[in-house]
N, C-alpha and C positions, 0 to 999 in steps of 0.2 A: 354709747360713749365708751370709749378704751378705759380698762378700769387703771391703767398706770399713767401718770402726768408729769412729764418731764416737769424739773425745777425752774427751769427759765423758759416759755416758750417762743420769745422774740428771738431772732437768728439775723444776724450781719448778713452780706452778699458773700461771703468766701466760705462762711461757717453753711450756710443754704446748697450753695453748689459741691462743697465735697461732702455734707451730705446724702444729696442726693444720687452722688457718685458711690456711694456705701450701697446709698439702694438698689441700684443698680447692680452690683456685684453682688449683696448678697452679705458678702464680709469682705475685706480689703486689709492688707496691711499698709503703711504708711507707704511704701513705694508703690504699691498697685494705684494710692490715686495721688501721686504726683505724678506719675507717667500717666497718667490719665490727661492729668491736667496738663501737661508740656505736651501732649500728643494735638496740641493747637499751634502751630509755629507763633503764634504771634503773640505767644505767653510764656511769661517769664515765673516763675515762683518756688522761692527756696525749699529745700526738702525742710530745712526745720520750722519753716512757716504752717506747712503740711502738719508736721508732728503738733504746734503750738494748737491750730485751730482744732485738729482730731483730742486734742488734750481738755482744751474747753468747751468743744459739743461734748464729753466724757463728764467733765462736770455740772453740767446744765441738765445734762440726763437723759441726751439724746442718745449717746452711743455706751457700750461696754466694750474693756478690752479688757482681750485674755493673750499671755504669754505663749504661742508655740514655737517652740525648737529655738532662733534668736532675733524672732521679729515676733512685734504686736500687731494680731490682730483684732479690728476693730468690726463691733457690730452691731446695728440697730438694735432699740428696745422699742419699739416703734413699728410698722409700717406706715407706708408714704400714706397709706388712706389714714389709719387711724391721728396719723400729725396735720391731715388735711381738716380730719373733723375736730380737733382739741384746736387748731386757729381758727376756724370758721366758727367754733361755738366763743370765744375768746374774743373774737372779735364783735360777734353780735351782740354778746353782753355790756360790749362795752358803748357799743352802738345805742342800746336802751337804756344804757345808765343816765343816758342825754335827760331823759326821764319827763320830755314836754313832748305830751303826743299831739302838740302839732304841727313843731319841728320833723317829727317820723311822720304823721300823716302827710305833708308838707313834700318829704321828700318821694314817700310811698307813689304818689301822686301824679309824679314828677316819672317813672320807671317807664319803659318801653314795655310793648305787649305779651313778651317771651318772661320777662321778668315776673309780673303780674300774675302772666298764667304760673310761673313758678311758683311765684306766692299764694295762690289758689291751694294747688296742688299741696302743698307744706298745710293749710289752712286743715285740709280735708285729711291728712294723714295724722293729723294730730288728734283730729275728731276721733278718728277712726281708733288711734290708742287709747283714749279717752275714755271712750267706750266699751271696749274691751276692758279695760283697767277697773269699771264698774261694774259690770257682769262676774269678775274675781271677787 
């Protein structure tokens, strides 16, 4: 697990896609991804819409920005994997909060074979830390 945790980590559909458009570049200033985003003709979306959402992933504690020459630019504190694993671990917690195993069994139950063998697999690498963690 990433040792730094954005403040909010739910994200809107506009706050997700630019982003992901950060990730992409790397670092961005406020026009690299609104021409990002108009580079789809069939989108329309204001340059200060751009600055507003880059403002509030800034505050939620997905991105930092830093001043050069007379534009901001803006940059992940993050990578796209370590925001994959802080929602997937965020989400399954919330998923056990349900806390009646046999609603989870219920639905465990209910998974297709790829799925299952996934949860196998997760079963055995936890051993596998486990164990290790005992041997220390």
């Amino acid at each position: 697990m990433p040792s730094y945790r954005p403040k909010q980590l739910s994200l809107g559909p506009l706050e997700a896609e630019i982003l992901e458009i950060i990730w992409q570049l790397g670092s961005a200033t406020t026009k690299d991804v609104h021409e990002r985003i108009l580079a789809d003709p069939d989108r329309e979306l204001a340059y200060a819409s751009v600055t507003t959402v880059l403002r509030r992933l800034t505050q939620k504690g997905w991105l930092t920005c830093d001043r050069q020459d007379r534009a901001f630019r803006w940059q992940p504190l993050l990578s796209q994997e370590q925001a994959r694993m802080l929602q997937a671990h965020d989400q399954l917690k919330r998923f056990l909060a349900v806390g009646n195993p046999d609603i989870i069994a219920a639905f465990a139950d209910s998974l297709d074979q790829a799925s299952l063998e996934q949860i196998d697999a997760i079963a055995q690498r936890l051993q596998a830390i486990r164990e290790a963690r005992e041997e220390q």
